[in-house]
C-alpha positions as CSV (number, residue, x, y, z in Angstrom):
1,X,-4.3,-4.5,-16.9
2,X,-4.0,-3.4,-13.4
3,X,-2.1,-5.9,-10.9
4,X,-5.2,-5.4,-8.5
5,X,-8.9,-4.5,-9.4
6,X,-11.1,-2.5,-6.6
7,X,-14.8,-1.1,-7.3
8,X,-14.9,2.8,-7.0
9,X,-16.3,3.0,-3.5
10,X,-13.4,0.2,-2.4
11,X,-10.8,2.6,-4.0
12,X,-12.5,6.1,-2.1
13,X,-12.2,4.6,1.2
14,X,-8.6,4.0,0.0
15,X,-8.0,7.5,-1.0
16,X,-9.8,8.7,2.0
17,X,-7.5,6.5,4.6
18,X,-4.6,8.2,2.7
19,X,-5.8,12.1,3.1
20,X,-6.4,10.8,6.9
21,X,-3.6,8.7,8.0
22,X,-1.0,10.7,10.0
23,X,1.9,7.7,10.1
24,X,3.5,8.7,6.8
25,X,5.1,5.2,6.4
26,X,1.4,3.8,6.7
27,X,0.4,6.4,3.9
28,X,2.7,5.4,1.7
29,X,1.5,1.6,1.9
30,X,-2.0,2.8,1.2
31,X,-0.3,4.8,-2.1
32,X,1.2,1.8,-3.5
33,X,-2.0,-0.4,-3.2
34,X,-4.0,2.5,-5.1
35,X,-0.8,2.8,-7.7
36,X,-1.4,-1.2,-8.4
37,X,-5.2,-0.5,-8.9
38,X,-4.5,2.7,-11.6
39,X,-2.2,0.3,-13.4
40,X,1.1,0.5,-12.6
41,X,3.4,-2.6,-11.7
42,X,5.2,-4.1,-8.7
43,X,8.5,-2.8,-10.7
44,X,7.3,0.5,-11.1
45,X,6.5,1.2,-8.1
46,X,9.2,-0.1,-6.1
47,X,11.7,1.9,-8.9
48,X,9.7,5.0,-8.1
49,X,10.0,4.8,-4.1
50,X,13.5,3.1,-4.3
51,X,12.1,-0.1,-3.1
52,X,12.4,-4.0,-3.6
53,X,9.7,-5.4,-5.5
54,X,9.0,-7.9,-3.2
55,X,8.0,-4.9,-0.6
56,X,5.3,-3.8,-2.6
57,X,4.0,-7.8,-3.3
58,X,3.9,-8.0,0.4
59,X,2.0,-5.0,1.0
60,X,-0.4,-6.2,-1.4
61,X,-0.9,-9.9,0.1
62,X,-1.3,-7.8,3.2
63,X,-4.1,-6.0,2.0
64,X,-5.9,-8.8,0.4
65,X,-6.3,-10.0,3.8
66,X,-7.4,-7.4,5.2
67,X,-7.1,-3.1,5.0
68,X,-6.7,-2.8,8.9
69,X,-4.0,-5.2,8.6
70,X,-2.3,-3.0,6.5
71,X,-2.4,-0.2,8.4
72,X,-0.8,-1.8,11.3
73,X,3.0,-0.3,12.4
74,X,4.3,-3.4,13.6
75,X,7.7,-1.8,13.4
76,X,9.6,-1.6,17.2
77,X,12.1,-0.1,16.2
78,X,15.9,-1.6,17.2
79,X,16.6,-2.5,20.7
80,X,18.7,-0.2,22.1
């Protein structure tokens, strides 16, 4: 069973914010929210991207709040 369940039109817009998105690091947050919906788990995917598990949980509680959250880039960068 998938680790999170979207109707089809929820999972198009999805797929369509991907295509679109030209941050590459948001992209890839979008990919692993539409990997949990086709089934794979919070292991899998962070094995496949070389990631923590807990990485892709957080991008998930992220997007249950809200999709324009997660495709914010709070990221600053380090101070220099």
């Amino acid at each position: 069973m998938p680790e999170l369940i979207l109707r089809p039109a929820e999972k198009n817009v999805l797929i369509s914010h991907h295509i679109t998105i030209k941050n590459k690091k948001l992209a890839e947050k979008v990919k692993f929210i539409i990997l949990l919906t086709d089934g794979y788990t919070h292991k899998q995917i962070a094995k496949i991207f070389l990631l923590k598990e807990r990485t892709i949980y957080r991008h998930k509680m992220v997007y249950k709040k809200s999709l324009n959250n997660l495709l914010q880039c709070k990221y600053k960068g380090m101070p220099i």
